[in-house]
C-alpha positions in Angstrom: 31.6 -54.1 -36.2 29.9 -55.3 -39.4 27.3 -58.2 -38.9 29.8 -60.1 -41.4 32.5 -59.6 -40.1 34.5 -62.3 -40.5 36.9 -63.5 -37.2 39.6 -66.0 -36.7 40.6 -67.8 -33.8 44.4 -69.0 -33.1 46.0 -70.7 -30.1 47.4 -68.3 -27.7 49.2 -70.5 -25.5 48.2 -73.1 -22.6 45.4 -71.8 -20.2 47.6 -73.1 -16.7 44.6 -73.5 -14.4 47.4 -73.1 -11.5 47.4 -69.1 -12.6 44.5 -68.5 -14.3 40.8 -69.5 -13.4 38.7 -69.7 -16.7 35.0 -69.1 -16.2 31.9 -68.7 -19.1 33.8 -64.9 -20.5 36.4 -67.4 -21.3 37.5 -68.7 -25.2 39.5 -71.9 -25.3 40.5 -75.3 -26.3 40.0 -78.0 -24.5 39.8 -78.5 -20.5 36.2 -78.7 -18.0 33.5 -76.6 -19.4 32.7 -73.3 -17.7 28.8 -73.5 -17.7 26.3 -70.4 -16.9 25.4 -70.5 -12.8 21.6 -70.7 -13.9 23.2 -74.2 -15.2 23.7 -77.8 -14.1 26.9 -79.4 -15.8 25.6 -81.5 -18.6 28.1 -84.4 -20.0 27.0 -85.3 -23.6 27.5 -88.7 -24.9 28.4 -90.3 -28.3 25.5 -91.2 -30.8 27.5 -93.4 -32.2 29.8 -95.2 -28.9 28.1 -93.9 -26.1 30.9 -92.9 -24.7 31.5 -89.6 -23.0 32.8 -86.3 -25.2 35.3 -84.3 -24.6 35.0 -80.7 -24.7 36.4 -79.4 -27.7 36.5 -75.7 -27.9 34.6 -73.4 -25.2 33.2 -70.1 -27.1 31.8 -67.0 -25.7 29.5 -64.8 -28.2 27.1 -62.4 -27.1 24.9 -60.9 -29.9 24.5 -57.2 -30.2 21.4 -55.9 -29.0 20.8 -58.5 -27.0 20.3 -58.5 -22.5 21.8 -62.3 -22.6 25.1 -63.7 -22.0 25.7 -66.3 -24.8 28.1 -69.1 -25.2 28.9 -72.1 -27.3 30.2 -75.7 -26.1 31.3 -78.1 -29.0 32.0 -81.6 -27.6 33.0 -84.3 -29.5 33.9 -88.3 -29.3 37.8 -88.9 -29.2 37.6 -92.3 -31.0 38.7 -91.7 -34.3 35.7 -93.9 -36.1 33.0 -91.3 -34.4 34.8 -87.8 -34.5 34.2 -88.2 -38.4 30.9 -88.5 -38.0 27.7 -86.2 -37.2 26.4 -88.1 -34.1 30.1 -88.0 -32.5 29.7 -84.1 -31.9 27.4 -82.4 -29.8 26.8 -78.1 -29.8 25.3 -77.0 -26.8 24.0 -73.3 -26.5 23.0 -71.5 -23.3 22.4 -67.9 -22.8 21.6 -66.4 -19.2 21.2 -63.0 -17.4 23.6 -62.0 -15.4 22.8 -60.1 -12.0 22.3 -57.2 -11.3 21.6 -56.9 -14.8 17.3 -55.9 -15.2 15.2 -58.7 -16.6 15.5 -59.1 -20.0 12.6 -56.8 -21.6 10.0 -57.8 -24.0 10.9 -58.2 -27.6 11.2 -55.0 -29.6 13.0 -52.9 -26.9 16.2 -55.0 -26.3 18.8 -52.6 -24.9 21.9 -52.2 -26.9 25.4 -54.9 -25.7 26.3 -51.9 -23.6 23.7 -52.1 -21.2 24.3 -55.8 -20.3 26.6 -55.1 -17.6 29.1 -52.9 -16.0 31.8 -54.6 -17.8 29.8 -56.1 -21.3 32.2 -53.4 -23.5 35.3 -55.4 -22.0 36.1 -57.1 -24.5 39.7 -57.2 -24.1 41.8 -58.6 -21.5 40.0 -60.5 -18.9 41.5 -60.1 -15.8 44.0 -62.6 -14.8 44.4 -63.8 -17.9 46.4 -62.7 -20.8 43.8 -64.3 -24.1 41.5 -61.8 -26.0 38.0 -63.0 -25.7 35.9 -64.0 -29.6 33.1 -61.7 -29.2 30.6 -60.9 -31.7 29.6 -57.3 -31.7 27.8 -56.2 -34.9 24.7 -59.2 -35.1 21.4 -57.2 -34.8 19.3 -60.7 -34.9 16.4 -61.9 -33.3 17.0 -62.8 -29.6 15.7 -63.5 -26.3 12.2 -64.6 -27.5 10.2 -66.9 -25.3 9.4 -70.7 -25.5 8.1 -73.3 -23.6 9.8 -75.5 -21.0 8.3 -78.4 -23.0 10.3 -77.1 -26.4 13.9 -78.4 -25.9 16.2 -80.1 -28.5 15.7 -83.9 -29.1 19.1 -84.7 -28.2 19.1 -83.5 -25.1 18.5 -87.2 -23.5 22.2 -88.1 -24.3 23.0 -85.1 -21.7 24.1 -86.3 -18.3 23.5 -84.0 -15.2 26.7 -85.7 -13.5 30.3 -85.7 -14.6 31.5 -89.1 -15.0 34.6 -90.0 -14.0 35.9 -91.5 -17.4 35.3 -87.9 -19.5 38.6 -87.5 -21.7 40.2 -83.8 -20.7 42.2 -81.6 -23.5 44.8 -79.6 -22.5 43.5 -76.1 -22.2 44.7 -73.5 -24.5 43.3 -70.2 -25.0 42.3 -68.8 -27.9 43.0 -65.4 -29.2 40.7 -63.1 -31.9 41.9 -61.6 -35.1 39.8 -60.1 -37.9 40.3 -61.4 -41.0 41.7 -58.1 -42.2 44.5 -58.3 -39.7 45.5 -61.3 -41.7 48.3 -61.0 -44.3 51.5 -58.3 -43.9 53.5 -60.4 -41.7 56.4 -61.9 -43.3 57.1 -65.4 -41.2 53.0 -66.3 -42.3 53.7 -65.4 -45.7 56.9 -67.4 -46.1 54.9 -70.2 -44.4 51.2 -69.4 -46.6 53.7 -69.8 -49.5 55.6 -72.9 -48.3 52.4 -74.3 -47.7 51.0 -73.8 -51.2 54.1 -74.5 -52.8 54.0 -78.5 -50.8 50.3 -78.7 -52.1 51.0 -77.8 -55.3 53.6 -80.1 -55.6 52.0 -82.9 -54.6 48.5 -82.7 -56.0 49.8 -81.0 -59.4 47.6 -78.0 -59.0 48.3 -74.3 -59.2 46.3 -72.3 -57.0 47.8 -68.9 -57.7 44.9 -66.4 -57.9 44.8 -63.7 -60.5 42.2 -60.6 -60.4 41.8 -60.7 -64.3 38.3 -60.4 -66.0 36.5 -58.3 -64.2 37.8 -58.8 -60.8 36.5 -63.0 -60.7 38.9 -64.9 -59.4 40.7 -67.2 -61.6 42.9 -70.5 -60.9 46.0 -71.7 -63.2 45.1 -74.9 -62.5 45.5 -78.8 -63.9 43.3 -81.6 -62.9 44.1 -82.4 -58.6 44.6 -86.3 -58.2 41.8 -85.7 -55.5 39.8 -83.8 -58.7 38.5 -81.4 -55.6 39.1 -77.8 -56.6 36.8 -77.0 -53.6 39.7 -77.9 -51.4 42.0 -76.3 -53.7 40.0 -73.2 -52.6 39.8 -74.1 -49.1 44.0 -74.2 -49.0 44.4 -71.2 -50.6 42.0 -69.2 -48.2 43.5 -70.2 -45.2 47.4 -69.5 -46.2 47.3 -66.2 -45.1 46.8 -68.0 -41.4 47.6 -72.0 -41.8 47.4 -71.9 -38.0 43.6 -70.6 -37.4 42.1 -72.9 -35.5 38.5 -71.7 -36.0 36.6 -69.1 -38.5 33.6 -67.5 -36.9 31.0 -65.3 -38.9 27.6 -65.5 -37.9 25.1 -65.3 -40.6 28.2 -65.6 -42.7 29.2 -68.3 -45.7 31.1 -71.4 -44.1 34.3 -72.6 -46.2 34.1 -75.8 -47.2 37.2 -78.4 -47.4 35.2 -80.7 -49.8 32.1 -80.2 -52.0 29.1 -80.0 -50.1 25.5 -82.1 -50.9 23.7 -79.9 -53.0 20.8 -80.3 -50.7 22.7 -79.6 -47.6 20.5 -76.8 -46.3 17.5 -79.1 -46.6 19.8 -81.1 -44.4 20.2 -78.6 -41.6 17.5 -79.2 -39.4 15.3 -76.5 -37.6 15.7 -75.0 -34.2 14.5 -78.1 -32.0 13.3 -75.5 -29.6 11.4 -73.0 -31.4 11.4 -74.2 -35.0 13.4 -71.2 -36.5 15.9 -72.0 -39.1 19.3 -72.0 -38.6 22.1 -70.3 -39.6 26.0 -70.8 -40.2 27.8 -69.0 -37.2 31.5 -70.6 -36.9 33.5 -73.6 -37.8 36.6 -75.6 -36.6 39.7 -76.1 -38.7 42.0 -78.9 -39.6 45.0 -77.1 -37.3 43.5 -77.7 -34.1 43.7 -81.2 -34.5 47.4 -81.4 -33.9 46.9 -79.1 -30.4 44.1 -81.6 -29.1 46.3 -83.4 -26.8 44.6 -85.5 -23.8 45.6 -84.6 -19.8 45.8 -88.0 -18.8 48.1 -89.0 -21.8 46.4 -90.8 -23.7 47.0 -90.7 -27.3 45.5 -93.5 -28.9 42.7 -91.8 -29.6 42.6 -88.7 -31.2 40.2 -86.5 -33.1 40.1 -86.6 -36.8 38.1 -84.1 -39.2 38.7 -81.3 -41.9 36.3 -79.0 -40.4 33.0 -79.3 -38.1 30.2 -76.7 -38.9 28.1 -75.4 -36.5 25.1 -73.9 -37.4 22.7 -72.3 -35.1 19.0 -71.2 -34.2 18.7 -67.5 -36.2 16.2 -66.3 -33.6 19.3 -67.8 -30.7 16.0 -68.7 -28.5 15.8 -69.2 -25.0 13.2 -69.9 -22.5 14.3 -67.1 -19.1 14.6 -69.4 -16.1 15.9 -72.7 -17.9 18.4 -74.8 -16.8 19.2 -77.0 -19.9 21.1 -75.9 -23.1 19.9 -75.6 -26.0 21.3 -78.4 -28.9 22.8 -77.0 -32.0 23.4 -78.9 -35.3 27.2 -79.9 -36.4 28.0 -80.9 -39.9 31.3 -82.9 -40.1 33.2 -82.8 -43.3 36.4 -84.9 -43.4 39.9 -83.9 -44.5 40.8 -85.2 -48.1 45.0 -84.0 -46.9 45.1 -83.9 -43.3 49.0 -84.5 -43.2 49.4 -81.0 -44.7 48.6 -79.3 -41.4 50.7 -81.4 -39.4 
């Protein structure tokens, strides 16, 4: 697979933890986190609250060429005041060796993905389950290189070692991997792509028909939005081939933005907090899987609200062999300027 290649995430039904036993291979919504064995559970807290996060999406994404298992937790604060905000989302990373893998080997003779384990090619069904697993399997980056104990992300001291009693729970769901080229053909998401456009169009008095004239540029028909955003006007018409992705992930890859971003944004994006690489865009969440976030215990006065959360994260994906902590990730929160069109 392409390093760009671009994949999207949909719900694929509710992971019943009577039948089916997630662990760190699986990609989901919601529930406990499934964290590495070489791991202690960590519980990250609100910057802004303090109060616990709920995990939000579970994600497991090996790079190519690379001996480590890889996986992505995004957490974030189900009061409605903090999810819009930066500090009420945390991205942990952790990577690990699984035996009776070999140790990883120095940098510059990483063995190829198929020499992880017995079963690294799988990327299918997992067993007892039914979900196909995100994977991505054509990223020939920078991995596995070395750092000291000492080097860990500064937000780590919001990370509890014990569970508390009071963390919110989501209902799990798993979620299931297309390509973006899969996209498109089938005629109940076009109907609903173009009921979609049609309701937007409507209301914001904007035409977002694209046309392929003058030289293959794409154009827009297109009046003054009431919101004067034509960023989002892009964002709407990308998605309608699949209004019900739930998440967009393309390592290395350009995120879509709902609104326009601060022209200085990438002076905003931080450096690796553990080995001072920069860092790169590698998935997002989308404005469906708000409606699917729905708490165990049945609470529902709190509830997530965001256009899309960015993650981006460390282009060298470093890791220290032996450590027991993740590694923080940044997240860039942009609201949604429509969310009732996703409902």
């Amino acid at each position: 697979m392409a390093e760009d290649q671009l994949l999207i995430g949909v719900s694929d039904g509710e992971l019943d933890p009577r039948r089916f036993r997630s662990s760190v291979l699986t990609n989901k919504v919601g529930g406990q986190p499934d964290w590495p064995p070489v791991l202690a559970p960590r519980s990250p807290t609100c910057g802004c609250c303090g109060s616990p996060l709920a995990l939000v999406v579970q994600v497991y994404c090996p790079l190519q060429g690379s001996s480590f298992h890889r996986i992505l937790h995004l957490f974030g604060c189900c009061r409605p005041g903090c999810s819009g905000q930066q500090a009420g989302w945390t991205a942990l990373r952790s990577q690990w060796v699984e035996a009776p893998c070999q140790p990883p080997p120095p940098q510059g003779a990483l063995p190829s993905a198929t020499d992880w384990c017995e079963s690294a090619d799988d990327w299918g069904m997992e067993e007892g389950g039914g979900a196909e697993e995100l994977q991505d399997g054509g990223l020939r980056t920078e991995v596995g290189r070395p750092v000291s104990q000492m080097d860990v992300s500064s937000g780590l001291e919001r990370l509890s070692l014990v569970e508390p009693k009071d963390v919110p729970v989501y209902r799990p769901l798993f979620i299931s991997v297309l390509e973006e080229s899969e996209l498109g053909g089938e005629d109940d998401e076009l109907e609903h792509a173009q009921q979609l456009l049609r309701e937007y169009e409507r209301r914001e008095g904007v035409a977002v028909r694209g046309s392929d004239e003058g030289g293959g540029e794409e154009k827009y028909e297109k009046t003054k939005a009431r919101h004067g955003d034509h960023v989002f006007s892009r964002f709407m018409k990308t998605i309608s081939t699949c209004p019900q992705q739930i998440l967009r992930y393309q390592r290395h890859g350009t995120p879509l933005f709902i609104s326009k971003p601060p022209p200085s944004l990438s002076r905003l994006i931080p450096t690796c907090g553990s080995c001072g690489e920069p860092r790169v865009f590698e998935l997002q969440l989308m404005p469906a899987l708000v409606s699917l976030l729905q708490r165990t215990d049945g609470g529902a006065e709190d509830q997530l609200e965001f256009g899309t959360v960015l993650i981006y994260s460390c282009r060298a994906s470093c890791w220290t062999v032996g450590s027991e902590s993740p590694v923080e990730e940044f997240c860039w929160v942009q609201s949604d300027p429509d969310q009732h069109l996703f409902k």
